[in-house]
SETIVEX-687507 format. One line per 2 residues: their letters; for each residue x negated, y, z of C-alpha. Coordinates in Angstrom, 1 decimal. Layout:
REM residues N
A = X/Y/Z ~ ...
REM end
This chain:
REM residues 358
XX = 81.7/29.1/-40.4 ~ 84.7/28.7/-38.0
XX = 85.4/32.4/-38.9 ~ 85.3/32.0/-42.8
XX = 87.6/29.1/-42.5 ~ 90.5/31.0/-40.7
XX = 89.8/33.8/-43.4 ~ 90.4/31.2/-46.1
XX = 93.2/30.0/-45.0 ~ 95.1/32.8/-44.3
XX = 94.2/34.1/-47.7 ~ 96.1/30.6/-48.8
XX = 98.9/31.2/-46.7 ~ 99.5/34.6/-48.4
XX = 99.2/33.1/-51.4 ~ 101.7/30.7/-51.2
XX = 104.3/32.9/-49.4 ~ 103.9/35.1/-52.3
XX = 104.8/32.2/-54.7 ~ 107.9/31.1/-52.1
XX = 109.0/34.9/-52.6 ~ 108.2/35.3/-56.1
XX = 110.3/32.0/-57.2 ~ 113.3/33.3/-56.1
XX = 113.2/36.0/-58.8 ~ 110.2/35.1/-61.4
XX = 112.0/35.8/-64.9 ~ 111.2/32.0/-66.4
XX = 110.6/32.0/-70.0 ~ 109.0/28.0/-69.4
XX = 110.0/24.9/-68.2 ~ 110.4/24.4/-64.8
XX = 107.3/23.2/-63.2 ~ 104.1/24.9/-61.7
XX = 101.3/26.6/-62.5 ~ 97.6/27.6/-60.7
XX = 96.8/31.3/-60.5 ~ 93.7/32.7/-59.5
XX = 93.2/35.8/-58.2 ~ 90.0/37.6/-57.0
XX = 90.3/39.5/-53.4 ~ 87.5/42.2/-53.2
XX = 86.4/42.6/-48.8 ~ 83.7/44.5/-48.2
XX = 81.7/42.8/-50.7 ~ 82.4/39.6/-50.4
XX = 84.8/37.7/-52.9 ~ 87.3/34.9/-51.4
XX = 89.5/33.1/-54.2 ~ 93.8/32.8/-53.8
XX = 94.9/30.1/-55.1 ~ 98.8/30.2/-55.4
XX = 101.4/27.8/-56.8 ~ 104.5/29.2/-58.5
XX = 107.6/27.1/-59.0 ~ 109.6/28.4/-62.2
XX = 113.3/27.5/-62.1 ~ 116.1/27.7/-64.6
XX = 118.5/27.9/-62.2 ~ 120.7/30.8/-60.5
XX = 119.6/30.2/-56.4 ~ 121.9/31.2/-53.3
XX = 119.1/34.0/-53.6 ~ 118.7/34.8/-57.2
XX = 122.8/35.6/-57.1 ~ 122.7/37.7/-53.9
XX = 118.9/40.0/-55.1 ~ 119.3/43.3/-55.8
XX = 119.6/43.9/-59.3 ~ 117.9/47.4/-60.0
XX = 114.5/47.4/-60.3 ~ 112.9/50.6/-61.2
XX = 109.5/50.9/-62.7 ~ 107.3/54.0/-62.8
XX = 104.1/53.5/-65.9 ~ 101.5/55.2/-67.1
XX = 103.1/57.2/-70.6 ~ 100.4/54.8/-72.9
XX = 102.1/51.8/-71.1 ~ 106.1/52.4/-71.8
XX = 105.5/49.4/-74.7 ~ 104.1/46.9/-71.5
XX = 107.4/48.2/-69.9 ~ 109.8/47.7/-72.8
XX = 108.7/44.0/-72.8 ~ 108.9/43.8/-68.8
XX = 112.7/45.3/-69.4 ~ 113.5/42.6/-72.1
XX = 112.4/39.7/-69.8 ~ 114.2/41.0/-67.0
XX = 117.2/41.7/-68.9 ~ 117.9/38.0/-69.7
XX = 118.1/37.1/-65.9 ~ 120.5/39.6/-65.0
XX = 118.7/42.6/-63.8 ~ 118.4/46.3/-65.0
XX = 115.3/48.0/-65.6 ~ 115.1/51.5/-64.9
XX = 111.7/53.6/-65.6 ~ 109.9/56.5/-66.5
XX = 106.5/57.6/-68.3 ~ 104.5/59.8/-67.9
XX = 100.9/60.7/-66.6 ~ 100.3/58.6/-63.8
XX = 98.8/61.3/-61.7 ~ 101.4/63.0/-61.9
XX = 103.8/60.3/-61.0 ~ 101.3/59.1/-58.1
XX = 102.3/62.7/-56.9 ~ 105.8/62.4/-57.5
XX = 105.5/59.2/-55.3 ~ 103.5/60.4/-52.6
XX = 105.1/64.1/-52.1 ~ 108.6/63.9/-53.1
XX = 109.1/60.4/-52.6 ~ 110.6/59.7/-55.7
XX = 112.3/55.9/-55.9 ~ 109.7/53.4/-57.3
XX = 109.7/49.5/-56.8 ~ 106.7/49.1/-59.2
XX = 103.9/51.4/-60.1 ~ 102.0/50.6/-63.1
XX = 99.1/53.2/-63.7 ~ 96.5/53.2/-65.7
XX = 93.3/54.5/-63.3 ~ 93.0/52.7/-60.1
XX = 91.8/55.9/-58.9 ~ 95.0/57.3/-59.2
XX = 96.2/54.6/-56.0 ~ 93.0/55.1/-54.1
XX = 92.9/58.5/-54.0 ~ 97.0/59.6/-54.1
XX = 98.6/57.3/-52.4 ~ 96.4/55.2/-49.8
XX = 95.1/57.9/-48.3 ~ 98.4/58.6/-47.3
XX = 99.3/54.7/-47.1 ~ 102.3/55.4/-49.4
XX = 100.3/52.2/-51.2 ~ 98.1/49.8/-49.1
XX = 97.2/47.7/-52.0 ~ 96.8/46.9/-55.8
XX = 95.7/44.2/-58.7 ~ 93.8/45.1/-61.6
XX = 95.5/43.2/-64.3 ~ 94.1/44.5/-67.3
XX = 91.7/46.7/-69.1 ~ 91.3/49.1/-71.9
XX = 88.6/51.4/-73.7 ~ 88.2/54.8/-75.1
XX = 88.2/55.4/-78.9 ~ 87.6/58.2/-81.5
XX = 91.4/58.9/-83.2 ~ 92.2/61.4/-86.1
XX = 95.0/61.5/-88.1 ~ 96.1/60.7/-91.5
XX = 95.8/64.4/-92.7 ~ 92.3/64.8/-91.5
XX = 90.6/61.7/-92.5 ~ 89.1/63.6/-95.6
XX = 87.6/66.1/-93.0 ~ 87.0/64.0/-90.1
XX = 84.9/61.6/-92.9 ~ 81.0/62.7/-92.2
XX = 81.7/62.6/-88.6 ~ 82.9/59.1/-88.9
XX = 79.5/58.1/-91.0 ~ 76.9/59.8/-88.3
XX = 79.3/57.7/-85.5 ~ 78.8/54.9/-87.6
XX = 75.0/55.1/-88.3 ~ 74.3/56.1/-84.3
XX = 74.2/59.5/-85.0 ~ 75.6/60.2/-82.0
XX = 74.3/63.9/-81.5 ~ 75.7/65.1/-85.6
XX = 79.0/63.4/-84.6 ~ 79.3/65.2/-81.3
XX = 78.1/68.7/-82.6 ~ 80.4/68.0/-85.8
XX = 83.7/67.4/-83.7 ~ 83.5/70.3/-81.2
XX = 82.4/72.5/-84.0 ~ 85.9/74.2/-84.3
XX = 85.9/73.0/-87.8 ~ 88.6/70.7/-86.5
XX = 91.7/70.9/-84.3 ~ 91.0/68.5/-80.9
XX = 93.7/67.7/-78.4 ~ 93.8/66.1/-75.6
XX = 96.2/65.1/-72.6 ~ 95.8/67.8/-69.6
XX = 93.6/66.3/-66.9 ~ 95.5/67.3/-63.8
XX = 97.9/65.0/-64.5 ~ 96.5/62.6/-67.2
XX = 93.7/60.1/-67.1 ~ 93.4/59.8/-70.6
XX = 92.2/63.4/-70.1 ~ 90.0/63.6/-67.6
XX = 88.2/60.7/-69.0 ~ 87.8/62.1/-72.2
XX = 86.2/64.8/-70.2 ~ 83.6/62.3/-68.7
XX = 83.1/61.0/-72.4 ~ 81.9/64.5/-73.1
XX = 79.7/65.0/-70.0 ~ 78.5/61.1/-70.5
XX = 77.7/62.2/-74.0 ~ 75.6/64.7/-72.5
XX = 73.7/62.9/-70.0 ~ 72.5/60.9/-72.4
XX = 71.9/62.6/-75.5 ~ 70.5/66.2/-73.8
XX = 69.7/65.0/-70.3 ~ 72.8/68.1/-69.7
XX = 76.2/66.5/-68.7 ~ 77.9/69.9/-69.3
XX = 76.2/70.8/-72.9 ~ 79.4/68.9/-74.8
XX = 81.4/69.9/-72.0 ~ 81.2/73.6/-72.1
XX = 81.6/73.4/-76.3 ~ 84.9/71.6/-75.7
XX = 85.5/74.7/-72.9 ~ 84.9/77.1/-75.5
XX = 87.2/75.7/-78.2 ~ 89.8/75.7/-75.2
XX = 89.6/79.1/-74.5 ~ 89.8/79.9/-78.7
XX = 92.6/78.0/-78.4 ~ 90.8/75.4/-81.0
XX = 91.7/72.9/-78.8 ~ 95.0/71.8/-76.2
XX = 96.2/70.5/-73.7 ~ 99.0/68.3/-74.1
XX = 101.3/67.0/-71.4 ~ 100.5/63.8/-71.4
XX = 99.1/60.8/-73.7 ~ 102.3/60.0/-75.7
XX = 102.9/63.8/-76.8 ~ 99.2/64.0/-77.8
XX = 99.9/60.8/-79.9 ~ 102.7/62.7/-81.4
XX = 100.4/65.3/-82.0 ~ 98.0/63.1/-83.6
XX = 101.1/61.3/-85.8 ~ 102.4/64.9/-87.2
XX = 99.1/66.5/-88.0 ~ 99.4/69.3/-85.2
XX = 96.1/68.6/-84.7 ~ 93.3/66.8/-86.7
XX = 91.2/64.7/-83.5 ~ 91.4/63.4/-80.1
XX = 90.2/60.4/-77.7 ~ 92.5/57.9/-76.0
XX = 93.1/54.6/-75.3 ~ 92.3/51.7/-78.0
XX = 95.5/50.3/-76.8 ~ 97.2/53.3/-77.9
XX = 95.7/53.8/-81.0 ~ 96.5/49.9/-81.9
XX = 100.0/50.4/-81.2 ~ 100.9/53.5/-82.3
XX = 99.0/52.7/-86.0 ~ 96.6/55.3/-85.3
XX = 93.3/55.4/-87.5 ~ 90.1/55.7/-84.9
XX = 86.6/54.9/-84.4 ~ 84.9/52.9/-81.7
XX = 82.8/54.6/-79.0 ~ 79.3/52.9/-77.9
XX = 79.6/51.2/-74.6 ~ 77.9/53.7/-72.9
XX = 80.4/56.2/-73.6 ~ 83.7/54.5/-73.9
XX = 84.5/53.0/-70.1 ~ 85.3/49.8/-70.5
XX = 82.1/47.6/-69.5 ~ 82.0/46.9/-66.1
XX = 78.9/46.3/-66.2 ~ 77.5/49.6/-66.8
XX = 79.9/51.1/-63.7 ~ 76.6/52.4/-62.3
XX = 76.5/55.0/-65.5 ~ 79.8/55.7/-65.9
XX = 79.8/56.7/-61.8 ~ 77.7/59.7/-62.6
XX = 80.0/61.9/-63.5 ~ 83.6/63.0/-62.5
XX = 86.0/65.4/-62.7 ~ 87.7/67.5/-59.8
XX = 91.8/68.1/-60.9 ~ 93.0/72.1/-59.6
XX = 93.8/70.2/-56.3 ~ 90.5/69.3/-55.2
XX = 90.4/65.3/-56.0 ~ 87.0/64.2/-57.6
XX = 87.9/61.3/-59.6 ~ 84.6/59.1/-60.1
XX = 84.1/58.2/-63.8 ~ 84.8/54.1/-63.8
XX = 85.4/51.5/-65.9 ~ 89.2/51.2/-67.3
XX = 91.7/49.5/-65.4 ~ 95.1/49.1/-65.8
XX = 96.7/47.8/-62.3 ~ 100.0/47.5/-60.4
XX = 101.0/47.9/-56.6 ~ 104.4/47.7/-55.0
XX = 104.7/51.5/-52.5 ~ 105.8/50.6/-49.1
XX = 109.2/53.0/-49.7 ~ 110.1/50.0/-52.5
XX = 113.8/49.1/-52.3 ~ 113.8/46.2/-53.8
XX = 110.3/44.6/-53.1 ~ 111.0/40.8/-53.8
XX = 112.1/41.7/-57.6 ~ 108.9/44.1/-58.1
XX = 106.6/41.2/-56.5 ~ 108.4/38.9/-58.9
XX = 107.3/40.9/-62.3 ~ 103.7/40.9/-60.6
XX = 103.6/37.3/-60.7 ~ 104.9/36.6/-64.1
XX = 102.6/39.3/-65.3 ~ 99.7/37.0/-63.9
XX = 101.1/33.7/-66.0 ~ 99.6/33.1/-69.1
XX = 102.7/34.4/-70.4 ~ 102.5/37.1/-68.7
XX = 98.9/37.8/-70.1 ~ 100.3/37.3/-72.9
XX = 102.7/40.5/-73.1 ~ 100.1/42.1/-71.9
XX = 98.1/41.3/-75.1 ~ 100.8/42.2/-77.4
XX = 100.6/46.0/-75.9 ~ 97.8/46.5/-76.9
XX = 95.7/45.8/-73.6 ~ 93.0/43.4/-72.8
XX = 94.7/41.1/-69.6 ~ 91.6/40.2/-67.4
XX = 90.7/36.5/-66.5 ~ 90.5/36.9/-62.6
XX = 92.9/39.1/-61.5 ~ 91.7/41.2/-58.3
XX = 93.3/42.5/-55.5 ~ 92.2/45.2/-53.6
XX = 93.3/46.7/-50.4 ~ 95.6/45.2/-47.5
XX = 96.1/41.6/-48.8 ~ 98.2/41.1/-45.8
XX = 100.7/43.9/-46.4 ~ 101.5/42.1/-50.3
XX = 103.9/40.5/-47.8 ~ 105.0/43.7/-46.4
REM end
């Protein structure tokens, strides 16, 4: 009891000294006031609630005036809209944005091997954190803030082609609609797994799809293999160029993220629960299959989440920490909503609460 207590509180403690950081920088778009956010921690098993008060001001601190005012961000390419709205925010109080997108395995290793300048990471596989970069401890810690799903998308010059497929996905003909798309009758795409999530979980949609249509996770799996090897289907290098792909016609299908699809005005198709990773509750299925990139990391399949950590090589911490706790406001949720992404009610932390404070 007497232990569970101390846990609490220091859990409160953290959250307030997160707030007491944060105010300094939080880019206010409110009046000034407070507000109650609460955020899940995830220990062992157990879940302990942080309740932190924020204190918005509209006015230029001792602190505010002396911050660094460089912040650089590094997304997840299917994020760079989140981002552009992060910039804007951050732009009326005086700071500069700086970022880059691309696939965020390949920017976790960017991170974690060349040690390339980040103050916030925003990827969109918490995978890519627990399996880059704390293993090395280059990141101690994260918050899922949002998720996501996988859809069907086809472009506007293969609609005509792509339209039987459609009705069999449609009626719950999921084996026509499988067969049908890795066919070769149509030109598929997707962004190169080694570097992209969107690829190597539109890999586990394929073995998924065969687990439970054939009882054979590779029987989709090796089709999609073939057309690779016919050159029927690429790789492209990362999930913005295969929406480009999709936009021009280059080719006729792919999977990615509903977010995506939604912004960029692509046409697409929704996936059954089973298959398109976003129900946590069926975590237990989506677990039974993975994909191992060319450098040996098995990536467990999982449901979607789009999170955020600050690496312990951040210059300029405080400013980073700030964007975390606006993105937790309901105006922060909201942004998140407008690109595309589903913000989640109780945000989660996971890993070393106590190094948030660094």
């Amino acid at each position: 009891m007497k232990k569970s207590f101390i846990l609490y509180a220091a859990i409160l403690i953290i959250g307030f000294a997160i707030g007491a950081i944060a105010s300094s920088y939080i880019p206010s778009q409110q009046a000034p006031g407070s507000r109650i956010i609460t955020i899940t921690q995830s220990t062992g098993g157990s879940i302990s609630t942080i309740i932190s008060t924020f204190t918005y001001s509209t006015t230029v601190t001792e602190r505010q005036s002396a911050a660094k005012r460089e912040v650089y961000i590094l997304e997840a390419a299917t994020l760079k809209p989140l981002v552009n709205m992060i910039k804007q925010i951050m732009s009326a109080r005086g700071y500069t944005v700086i970022d880059e997108a691309k696939g965020s395995t390949q920017l976790a290793r960017e991170i974690n091997d060349l040690g390339k300048r980040v103050d916030l990471f925003i990827p969109i596989d918490s995978e890519v954190v627990e399996k880059i970069l704390m293993p090395s401890k280059t990141a101690t810690w994260y918050i899922v803030i949002a998720s996501s799903s996988i859809v069907f998308v086809y472009s506007n010059y293969s609609e005509s082609k792509v339209k039987k497929g459609l009705d069999m996905l449609g009626s719950g003909n999921l084996e026509g609609f499988f067969e049908g798309i890795l066919s070769g009758d149509y030109r598929i795409g997707l962004g190169n797994p080694d570097n992209v999530p969107q690829g190597y979980r539109t890999l586990m949609v394929l073995k998924l799809a065969g687990l439970i249509l054939k009882n054979n996770e590779s029987y989709y799996l090796d089709k999609f293999n073939s057309l690779l090897r016919s050159g029927k289907a690429i790789y492209a290098r990362d999930a913005a160029a295969l929406t480009s792909l999709i936009q021009t016609g280059a080719i006729d299908v792919s999977f990615t993220y509903l977010h995506e699809a939604i912004l960029y005005g692509l046409k697409y198709a929704r996936l059954p629960k089973e298959l398109d990773l976003s129900d946590p509750s069926l975590r237990s299925l989506y677990s039974r299959v993975n994909y191992t990139t060319s450098t040996g990391q098995t990536i467990v399949g999982a449901p979607i989440e789009i999170v955020v950590t600050i690496p312990k090589t951040a210059a300029n911490r405080e400013a980073a920490l700030a964007i975390i706790s606006y993105l937790l406001t309901n105006s922060g949720k909201e942004i998140i909503r407008n690109a595309g992404l589903n913000p989640v009610d109780r945000p989660e932390i996971r890993g070393s609460v106590e190094d948030l404070l660094g």
